[in-house]
C-alpha positions in Angstrom: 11.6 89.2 -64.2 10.4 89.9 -67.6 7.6 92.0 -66.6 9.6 93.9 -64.0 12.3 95.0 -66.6 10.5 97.4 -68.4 8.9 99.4 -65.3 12.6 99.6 -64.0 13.2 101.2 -67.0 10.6 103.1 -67.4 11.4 104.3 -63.8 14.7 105.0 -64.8 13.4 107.8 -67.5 11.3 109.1 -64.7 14.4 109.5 -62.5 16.5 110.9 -65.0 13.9 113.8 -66.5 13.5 114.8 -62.5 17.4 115.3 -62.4 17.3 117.1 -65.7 14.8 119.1 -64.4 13.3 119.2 -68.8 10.0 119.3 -69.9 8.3 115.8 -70.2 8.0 115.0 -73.6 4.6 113.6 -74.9 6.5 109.7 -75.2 7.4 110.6 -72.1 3.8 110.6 -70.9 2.7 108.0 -72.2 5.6 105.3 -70.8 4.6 106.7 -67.2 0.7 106.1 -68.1 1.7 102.5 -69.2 4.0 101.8 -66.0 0.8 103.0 -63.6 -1.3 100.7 -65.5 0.9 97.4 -64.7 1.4 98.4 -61.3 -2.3 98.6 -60.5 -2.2 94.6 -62.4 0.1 93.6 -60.0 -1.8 95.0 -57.1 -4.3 93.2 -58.0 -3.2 89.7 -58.5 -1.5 90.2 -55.0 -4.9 90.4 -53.7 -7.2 87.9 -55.3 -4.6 84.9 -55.0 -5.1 84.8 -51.1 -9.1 84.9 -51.6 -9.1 82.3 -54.0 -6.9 80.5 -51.1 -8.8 81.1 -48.3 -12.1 80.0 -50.2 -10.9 76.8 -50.8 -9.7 76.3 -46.8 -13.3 77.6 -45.8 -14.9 75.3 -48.5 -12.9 72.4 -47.0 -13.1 73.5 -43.6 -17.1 73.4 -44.2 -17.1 70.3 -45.6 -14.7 68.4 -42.8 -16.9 70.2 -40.4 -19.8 68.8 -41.9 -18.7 65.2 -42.3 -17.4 65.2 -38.9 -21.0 66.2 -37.6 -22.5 63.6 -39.3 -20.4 61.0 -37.4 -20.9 62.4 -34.2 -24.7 62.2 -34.7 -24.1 58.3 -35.7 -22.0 58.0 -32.6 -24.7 59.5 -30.4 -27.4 57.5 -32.0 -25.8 54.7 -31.5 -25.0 55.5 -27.7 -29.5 56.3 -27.2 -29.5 52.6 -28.6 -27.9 51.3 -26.2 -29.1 53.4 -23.4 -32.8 52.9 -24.1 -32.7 49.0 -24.5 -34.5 47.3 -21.8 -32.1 45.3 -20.2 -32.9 45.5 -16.7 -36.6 44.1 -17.7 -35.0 41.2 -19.3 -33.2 41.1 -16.4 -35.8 40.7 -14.2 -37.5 37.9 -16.1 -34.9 35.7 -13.6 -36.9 36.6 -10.9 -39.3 33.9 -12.2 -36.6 31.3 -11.3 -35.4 30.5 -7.9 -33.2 33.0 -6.7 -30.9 31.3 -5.2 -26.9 29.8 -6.1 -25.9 30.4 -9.4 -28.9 32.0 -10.2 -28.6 34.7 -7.9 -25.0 35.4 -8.8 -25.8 35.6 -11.9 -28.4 38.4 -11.8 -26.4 40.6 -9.7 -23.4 40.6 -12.0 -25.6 41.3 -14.8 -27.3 44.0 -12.8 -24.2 45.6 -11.9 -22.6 45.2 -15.6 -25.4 47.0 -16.5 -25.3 49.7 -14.3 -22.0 50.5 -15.2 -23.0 51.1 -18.4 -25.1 53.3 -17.8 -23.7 55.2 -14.9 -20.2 55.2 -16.3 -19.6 54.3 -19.2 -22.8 56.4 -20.8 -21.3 59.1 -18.9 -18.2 59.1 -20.5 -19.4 58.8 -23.8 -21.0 62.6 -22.9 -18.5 64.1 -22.0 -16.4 62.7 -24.8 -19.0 63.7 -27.7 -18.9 67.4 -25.9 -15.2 67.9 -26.2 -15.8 66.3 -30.1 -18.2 69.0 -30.8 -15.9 71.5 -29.3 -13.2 70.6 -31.5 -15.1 70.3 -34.7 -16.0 73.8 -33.9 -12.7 75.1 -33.4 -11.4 72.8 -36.8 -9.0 70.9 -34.6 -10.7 67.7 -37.1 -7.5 65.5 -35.6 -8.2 65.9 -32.4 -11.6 65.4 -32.9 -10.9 62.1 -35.4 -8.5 60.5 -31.9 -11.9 61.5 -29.3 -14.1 59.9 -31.7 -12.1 56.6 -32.4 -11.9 56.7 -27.9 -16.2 56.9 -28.1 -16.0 53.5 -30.9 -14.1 51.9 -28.3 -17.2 52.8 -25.3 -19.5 51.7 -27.5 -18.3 48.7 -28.6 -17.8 47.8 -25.6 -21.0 48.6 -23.8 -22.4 46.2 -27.4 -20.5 43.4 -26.0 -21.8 43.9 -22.4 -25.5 43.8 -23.4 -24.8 40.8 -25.7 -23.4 39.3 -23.4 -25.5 39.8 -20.7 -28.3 38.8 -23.1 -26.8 35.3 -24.5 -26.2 34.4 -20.2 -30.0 35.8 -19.9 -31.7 33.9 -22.8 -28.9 30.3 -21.5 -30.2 30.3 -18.4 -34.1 30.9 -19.1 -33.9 28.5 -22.0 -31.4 26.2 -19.6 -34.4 25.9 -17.2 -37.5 25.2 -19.7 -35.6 22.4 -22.1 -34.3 20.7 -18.4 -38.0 21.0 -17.3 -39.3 19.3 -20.7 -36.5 16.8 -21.0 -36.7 15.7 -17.5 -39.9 14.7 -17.2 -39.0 12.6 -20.9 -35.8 10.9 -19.5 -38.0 9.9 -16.1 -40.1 8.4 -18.4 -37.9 6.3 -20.5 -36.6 5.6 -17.3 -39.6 3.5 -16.0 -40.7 2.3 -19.3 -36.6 0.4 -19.1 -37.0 -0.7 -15.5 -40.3 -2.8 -16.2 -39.1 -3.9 -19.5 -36.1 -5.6 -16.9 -38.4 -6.2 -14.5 -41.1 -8.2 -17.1 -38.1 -9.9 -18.9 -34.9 -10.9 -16.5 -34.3 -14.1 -18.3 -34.2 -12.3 -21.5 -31.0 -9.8 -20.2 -29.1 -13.0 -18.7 -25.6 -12.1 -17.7 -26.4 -8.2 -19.0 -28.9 -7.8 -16.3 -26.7 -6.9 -13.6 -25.0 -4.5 -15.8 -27.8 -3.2 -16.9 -29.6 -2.4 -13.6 -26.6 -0.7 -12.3 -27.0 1.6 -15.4 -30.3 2.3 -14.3 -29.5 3.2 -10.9 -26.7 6.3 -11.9 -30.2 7.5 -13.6 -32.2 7.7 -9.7 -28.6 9.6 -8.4 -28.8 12.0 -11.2 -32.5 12.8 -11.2 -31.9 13.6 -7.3 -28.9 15.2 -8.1 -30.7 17.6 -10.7 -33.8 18.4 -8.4 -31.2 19.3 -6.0 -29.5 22.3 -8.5 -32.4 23.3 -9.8 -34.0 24.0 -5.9 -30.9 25.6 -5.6 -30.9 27.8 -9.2 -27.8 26.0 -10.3 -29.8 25.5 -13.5 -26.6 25.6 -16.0 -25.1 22.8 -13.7 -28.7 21.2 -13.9 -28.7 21.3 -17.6 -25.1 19.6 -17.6 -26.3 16.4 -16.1 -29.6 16.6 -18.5 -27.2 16.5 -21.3 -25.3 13.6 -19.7 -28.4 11.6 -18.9 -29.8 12.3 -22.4 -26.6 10.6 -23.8 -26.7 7.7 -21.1 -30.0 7.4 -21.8 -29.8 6.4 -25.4 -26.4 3.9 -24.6 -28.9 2.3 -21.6 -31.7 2.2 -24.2 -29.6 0.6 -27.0 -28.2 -2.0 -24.5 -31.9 -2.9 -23.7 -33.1 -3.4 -27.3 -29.4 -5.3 -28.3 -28.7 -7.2 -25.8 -31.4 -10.3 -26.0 -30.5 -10.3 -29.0 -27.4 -10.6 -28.9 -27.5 -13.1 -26.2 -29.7 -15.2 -28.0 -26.9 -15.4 -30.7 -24.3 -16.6 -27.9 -26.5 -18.6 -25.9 -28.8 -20.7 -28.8 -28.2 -19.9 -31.8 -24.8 -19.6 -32.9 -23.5 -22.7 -30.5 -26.9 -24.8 -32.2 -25.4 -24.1 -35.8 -21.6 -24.9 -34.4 -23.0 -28.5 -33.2 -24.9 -28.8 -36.8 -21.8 -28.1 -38.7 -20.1 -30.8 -36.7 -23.0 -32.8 -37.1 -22.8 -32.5 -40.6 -18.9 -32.7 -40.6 -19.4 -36.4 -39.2 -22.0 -37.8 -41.3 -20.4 -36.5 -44.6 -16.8 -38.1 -42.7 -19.0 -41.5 -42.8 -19.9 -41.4 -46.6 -16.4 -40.8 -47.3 -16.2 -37.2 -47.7 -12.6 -35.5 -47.0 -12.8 -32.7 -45.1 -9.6 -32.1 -43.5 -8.6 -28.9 -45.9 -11.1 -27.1 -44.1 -10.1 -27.5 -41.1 -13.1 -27.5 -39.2 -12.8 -28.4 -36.4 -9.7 -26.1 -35.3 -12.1 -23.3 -36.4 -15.4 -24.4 -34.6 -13.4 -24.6 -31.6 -12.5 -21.3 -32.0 -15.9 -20.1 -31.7 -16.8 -22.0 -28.8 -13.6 -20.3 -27.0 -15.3 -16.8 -28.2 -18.8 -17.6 -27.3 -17.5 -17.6 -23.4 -14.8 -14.4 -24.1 -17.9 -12.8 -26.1 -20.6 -13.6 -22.9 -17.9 -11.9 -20.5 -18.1 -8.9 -23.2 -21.8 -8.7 -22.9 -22.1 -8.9 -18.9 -19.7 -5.7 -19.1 -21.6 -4.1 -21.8 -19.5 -3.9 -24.1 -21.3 -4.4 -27.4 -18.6 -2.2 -29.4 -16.5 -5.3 -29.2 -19.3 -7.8 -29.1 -21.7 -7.0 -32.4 -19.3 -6.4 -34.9 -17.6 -10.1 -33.8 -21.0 -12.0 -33.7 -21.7 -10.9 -37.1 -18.5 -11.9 -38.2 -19.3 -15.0 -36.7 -22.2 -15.5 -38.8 -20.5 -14.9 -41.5 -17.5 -17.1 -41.3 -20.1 -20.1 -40.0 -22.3 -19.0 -43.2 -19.0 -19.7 -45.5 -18.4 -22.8 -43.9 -22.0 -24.3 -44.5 -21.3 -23.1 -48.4 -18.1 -25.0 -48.4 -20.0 -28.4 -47.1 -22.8 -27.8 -49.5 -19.5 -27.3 -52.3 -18.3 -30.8 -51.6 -21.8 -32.3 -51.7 -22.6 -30.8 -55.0 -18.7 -31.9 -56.2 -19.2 -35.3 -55.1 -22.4 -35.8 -57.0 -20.5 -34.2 -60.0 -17.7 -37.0 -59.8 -19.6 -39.4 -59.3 -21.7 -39.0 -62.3 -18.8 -37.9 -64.9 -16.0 -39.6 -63.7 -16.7 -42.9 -65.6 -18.5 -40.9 -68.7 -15.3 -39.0 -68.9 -13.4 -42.5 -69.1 -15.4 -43.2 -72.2 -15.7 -39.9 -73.8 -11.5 -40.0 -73.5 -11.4 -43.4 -75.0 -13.9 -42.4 -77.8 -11.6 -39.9 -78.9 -8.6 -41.3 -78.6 -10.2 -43.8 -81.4 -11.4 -41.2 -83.8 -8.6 -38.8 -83.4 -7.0 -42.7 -84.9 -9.2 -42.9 -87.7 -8.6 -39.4 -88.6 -5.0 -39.8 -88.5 -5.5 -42.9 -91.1 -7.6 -40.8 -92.8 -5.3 -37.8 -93.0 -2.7 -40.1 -94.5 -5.3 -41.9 -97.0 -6.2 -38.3 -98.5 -3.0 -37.3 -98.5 -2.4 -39.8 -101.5 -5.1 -37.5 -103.7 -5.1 -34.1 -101.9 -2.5 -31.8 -100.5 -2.9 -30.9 -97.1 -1.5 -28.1 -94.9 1.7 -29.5 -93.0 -0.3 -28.4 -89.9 -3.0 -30.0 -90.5 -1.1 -33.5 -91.1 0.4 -33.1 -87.5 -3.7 -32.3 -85.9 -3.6 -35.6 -84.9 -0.1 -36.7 -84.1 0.0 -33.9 -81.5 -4.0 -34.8 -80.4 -2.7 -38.1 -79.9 0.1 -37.0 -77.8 -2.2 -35.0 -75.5 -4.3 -37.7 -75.5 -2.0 -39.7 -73.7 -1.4 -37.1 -71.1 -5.0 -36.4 -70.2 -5.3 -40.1 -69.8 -2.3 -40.4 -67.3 -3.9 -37.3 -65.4 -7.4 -39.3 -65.8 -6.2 -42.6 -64.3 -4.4 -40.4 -61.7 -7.8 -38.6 -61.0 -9.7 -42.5 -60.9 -7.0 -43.0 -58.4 -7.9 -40.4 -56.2 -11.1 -40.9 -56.2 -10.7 -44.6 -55.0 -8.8 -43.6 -52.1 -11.0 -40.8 -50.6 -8.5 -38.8 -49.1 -8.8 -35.9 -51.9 -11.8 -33.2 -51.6 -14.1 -33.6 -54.0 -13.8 -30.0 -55.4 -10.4 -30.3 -56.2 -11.3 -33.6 -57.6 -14.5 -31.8 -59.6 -11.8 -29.1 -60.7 -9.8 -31.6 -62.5 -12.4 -33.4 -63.8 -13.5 -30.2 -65.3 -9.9 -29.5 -66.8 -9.6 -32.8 -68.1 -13.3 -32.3 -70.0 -13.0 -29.1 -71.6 -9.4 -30.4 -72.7 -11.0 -33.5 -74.1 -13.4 -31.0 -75.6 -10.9 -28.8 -77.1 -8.8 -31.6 -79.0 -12.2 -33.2 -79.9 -13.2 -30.2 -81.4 -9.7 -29.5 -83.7 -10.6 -33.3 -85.1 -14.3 -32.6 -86.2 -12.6 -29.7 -87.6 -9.8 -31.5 -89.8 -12.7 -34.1 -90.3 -14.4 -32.1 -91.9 -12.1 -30.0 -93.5 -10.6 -33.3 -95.5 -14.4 -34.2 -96.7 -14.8 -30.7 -97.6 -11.9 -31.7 -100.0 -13.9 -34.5 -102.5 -16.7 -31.9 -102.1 -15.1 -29.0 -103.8 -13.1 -30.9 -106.2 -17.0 -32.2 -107.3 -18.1 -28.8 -107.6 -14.8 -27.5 -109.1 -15.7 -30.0 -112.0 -19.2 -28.7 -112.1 -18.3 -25.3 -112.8 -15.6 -26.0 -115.4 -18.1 -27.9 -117.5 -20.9 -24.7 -116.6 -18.0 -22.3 -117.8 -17.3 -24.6 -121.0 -20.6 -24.3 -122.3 -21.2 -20.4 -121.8 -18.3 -20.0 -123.7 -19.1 -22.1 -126.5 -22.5 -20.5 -126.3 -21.0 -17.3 -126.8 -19.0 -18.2 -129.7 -21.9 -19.9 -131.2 -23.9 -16.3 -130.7 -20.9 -14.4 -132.3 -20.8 -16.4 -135.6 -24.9 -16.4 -135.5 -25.7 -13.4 -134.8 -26.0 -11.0 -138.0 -22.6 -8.9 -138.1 -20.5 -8.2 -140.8 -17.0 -10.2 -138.8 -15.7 -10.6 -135.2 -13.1 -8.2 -134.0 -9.6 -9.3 -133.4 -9.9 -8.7 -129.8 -12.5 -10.4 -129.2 -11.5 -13.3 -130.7 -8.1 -12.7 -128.4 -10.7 -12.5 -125.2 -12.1 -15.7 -126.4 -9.2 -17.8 -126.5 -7.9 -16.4 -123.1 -11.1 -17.8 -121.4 -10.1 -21.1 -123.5 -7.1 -21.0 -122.1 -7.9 -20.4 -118.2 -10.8 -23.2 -118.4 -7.9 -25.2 -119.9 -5.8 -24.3 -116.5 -8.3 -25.3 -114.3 -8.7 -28.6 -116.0 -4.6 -29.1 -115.7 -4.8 -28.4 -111.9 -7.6 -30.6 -111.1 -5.5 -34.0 -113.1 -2.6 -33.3 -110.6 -2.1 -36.2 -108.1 -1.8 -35.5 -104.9 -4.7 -32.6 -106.0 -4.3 -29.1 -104.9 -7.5 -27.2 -104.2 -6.1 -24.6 -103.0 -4.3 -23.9 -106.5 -7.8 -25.8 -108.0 -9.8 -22.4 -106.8 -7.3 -19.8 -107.8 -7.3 -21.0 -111.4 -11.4 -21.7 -111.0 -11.8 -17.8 -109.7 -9.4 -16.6 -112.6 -11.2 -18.4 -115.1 -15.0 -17.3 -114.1 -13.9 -13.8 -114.2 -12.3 -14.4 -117.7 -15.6 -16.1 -119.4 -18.0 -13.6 -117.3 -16.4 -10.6 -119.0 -16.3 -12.7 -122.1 -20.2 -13.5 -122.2 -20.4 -9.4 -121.2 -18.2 -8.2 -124.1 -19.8 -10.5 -126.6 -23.3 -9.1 -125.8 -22.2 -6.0 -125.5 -20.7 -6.4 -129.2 -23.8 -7.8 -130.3 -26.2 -4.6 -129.2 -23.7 -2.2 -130.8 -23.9 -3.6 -134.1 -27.9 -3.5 -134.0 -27.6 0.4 -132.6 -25.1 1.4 -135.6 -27.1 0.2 -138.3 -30.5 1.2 -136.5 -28.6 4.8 -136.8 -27.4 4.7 -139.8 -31.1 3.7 -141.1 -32.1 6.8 -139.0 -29.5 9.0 -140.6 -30.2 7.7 -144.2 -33.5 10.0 -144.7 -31.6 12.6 -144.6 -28.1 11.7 -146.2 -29.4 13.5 -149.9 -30.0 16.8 -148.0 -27.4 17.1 -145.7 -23.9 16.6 -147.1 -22.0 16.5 -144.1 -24.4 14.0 -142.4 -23.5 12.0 -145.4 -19.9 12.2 -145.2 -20.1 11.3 -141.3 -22.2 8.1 -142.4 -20.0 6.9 -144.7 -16.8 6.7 -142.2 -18.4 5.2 -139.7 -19.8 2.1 -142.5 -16.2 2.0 -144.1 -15.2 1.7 -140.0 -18.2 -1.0 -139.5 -17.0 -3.1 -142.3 -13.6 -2.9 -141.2 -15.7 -4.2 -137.7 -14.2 -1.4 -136.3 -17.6 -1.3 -134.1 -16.3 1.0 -131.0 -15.3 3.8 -134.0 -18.4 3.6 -135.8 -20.6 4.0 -133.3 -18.9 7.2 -132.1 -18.9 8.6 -135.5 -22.5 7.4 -136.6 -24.1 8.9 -133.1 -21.9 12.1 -133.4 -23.3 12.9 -136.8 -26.8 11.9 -135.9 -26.7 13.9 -132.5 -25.6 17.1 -134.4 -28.1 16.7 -137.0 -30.9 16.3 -134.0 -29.9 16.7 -130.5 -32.2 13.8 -128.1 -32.2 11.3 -131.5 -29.4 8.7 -129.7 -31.3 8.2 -126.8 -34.1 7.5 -128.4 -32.8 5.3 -131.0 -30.9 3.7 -128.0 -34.3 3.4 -126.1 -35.7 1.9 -129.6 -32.8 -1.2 -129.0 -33.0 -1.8 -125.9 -36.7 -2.6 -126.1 -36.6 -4.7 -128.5 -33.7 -6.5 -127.3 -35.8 -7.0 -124.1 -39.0 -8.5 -126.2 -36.0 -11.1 -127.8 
């Protein structure tokens, strides 16, 4: 609208200078020059709009055309494929076979399949990729898409006819050579089983029937088979192969479980059932009790499934049979253990049941003693409440393990108890015995321990007495102007914690436990004494061998002498700790390393002493 407003007015002026019939005027001119010019514009644009347009539809018109080409060259492609494959040679390799039955069927429905591939369905496929071309040349590309989504279709299904006719082909063929090869094996097994029958009858028993009537279902089959494959039923062939093949390795198992498995019924299991009750009565007659085992209500059993188990066998049926003969075995394994237990328990009562008598008795008389001893210390030494009722209660239990004991001797007596029940208690009854014994040789020992450390407690007072007298004695000897206040205070603290110990150890009855805490309190005390007062001692012989030091040059450094002289009014005043610090201070500042060596100086000669 914007650019038609000014040519309509422009058009206007035109109109009304005709009507006028005046002169253009030279503005005149030009407007009309300028109207011309934007009408020619819009001529233009009219024009070169529908190129551009149709440009772009030939351009994608080119390209469809093109893609749709491509397709259609993949479609026939895929069509030659097909229709070059040689199926109707691969066909023809039946003719090897007999053409007969199955066979023959077979081939002609192939044959035919095919042939309507070819003829029809190929034909089609033509005429269809024609009218695609067609309509990719006219640019109907819908059309075209719907014709070649109809020649997908043909084509797959002409794919799944050959395949098809191929998978049948290659069944058959293959059908034919594995029932030729596997044949020939199964007649083979066949024979080798009949002679092993044959050869061992009496090893098969009951089976043998059973077994030989397996064996002839194999002659019916083979005959059976030879009669397909004369007739090219050779699928229906391969159907009794794979039967027989599964027979075969049932009949086969049978043959190599069987006397085996008889044996078990027939000799072995039934000779170990008459052994266990062999054993069962001779153990009976040395006065064994077996009746919690119950025996013979279980070796009965057996006997009852040897002949249900035999029945199992002559019908084949070792599913049922193997797994219960091994159970068997088992069970008649567990039961020879359980004999073998009693022996072994019986031989264990019979050689601990009168030592446990005197091992009980033995204790019972020194858990006595200690009791008399508990209350004989008791007069000197404090003991633990607990420990003064160890053998009140011991003697308590005591008495109960000797009830169970004479109720065990009882037992035993009678013979009407198993002797690994009885071994069981007899093994309670010792590691009881053993337990209380063990709590008495602990108290025992405990109340011994008690004279022992009082001994030593004494020891070590008079040990502790005589360092700190030595110590004292070192103070006063060695060569220092006075002993400090504290240490004097240290001193008599040690005096006074040896003095504790020597209280607690005149108490009646005697503590030892107190004994120890007032022993521990007072080794610690005189250590730390005997520590101080030698660490006293080497401080005095470091200050003056510093102030010696410092004294060459006191007369040319004042300040060094100023220094010197506090810390000998403080080592007078045996403020030692306080003249040391200032002595080394003033010395170190004078010249840095000189402490450690003068320290060094000390220390060897204090080792030398």
């Amino acid at each position: 609208m914007k650019v038609l407003q000014p040519v309509k007015a422009g058009l206007n002026i035109k109109y009304s200078s005709i009507l006028s019939s005046e002169p253009l005027t030279t503005m005149e001119s030009d407007v009309r020059g300028v109207i011309e010019c934007r009408n020619r514009g819009l001529t233009m644009e009219y024009i070169i709009i529908p190129i551009i347009l149709l440009l772009i539809l030939a351009i994608v018109g080119f390209m469809m055309r093109r893609k749709h080409i491509a397709i259609i060259a993949k479609l026939e492609n895929e069509k030659l494929q097909i229709q070059h494959n040689p199926i109707n040679e691969e066909i023809s390799r039946v003719k090897s076979l007999n053409m007969n039955g199955e066979t023959e069927e077979m081939f002609e429905r192939w044959r035919n399949s095919w042939d309507e591939v070819i003829d029809v369905h190929m034909t089609k496929i033509d005429s269809l990729l024609f009218d695609a071309e067609d309509q990719i040349n006219r640019l109907r590309f819908k059309k075209a898409i719907l014709i070649e989504r109809e020649i997908e279709d043909y084509i797959i299904k002409c794919e799944e006819d050959k395949n098809r006719i191929l998978d049948e082909l290659n069944e058959l063929i293959g059908s034919e050579e594995k029932n030729r090869i596997e044949i020939e094996q199964l007649k083979e097994y066949y024979r080798s089983a009949r002679k092993t029958l044959l050869a061992h009858q009496h090893s098969f028993g009951i089976a043998l029937p059973a077994l030989e009537k397996k064996l002839e279902v194999f002659v019916e089959q083979f005959e059976e088979f030879d009669k397909l494959t004369e007739e090219g039923n050779y699928l229906k062939a391969r159907e009794i192969v794979i039967h027989l093949n599964h027979e075969s390795q049932q009949t086969f198992e049978y043959i190599n479980d069987v006397p085996a498995i008889l044996t078990e019924l027939q000799v072995k299991l039934p000779g170990a059932v008459q052994e266990l009750r062999n054993g069962q009565r001779e153990m009976e007659e040395k006065s064994y009790y077996l009746q919690h085992l119950e025996l013979n209500e279980t070796l009965n059993q057996f006997e009852e499934q040897f002949v249900a188990l035999k029945k199992e066998l002559a019908a084949l049926n070792l599913v049922v049979v193997k797994p219960r003969v091994l159970e068997i075995n088992e069970e008649i394994d567990r039961l020879y253990d359980l004999l073998e237990k009693e022996v072994i328990a019986k031989n264990y009562v019979d050689q601990n049941c009168d030592r446990l008598l005197s091992s009980i008795t033995n204790v019972i008389s020194s858990t006595k003693l200690i009791s008399d001893e508990a209350t004989y210390v008791q007069q000197s030494y404090r003991l633990h409440e607990k420990d003064v009722e160890i053998p009140k209660i011991a003697l308590k239990q005591l008495e109960a393990l000797q009830r169970r004991y004479d109720l065990l001797a009882m037992r035993v007596k009678e013979e009407k108890s198993a002797y690994s029940s009885l071994q069981e208690e007899l093994i309670t009854i010792s590691d009881e015995l053993e337990r209380i014994h063990e709590e008495q040789e602990h108290l025992s020992n405990t109340m011994k321990k008690l004279r022992i450390d009082e001994n030593k407690a004494r020891e070590q007072i008079s040990n502790l007495k005589k360092i700190l007298q030595d110590t004292d004695r070192l103070l006063n000897k060695a060569n220092i102007p006075g002993i400090p206040e504290e240490m004097e205070v240290r001193l008599d603290e040690a005096a006074e914690q040896i003095y504790m110990v020597v209280q607690s150890l005149q108490e009646v009855p005697l503590n030892m436990g107190a004994v120890h805490n007032h022993l521990n309190t007072a080794t610690l005390c005189v250590e730390e004494v005997q520590a101080k007062a030698q660490e006293l001692i080497e401080n005095v012989m470091l200050i003056e061998r510093i102030i010696q030091y410092g004294n060459r040059h006191r007369a040319t450094n004042p300040a060094l002498n100023v220094r010197l002289k506090e810390a000998e009014e403080a080592f007078h005043q045996f403020r030692y700790s306080k003249a040391l610090e200032e002595a080394g201070t003033a010395v170190e500042e004078m010249e840095p390393g000189a402490l450690k060596r003068i320290q060094a100086m000390v220390e060897g000669s204090t080792i030398k002493q």
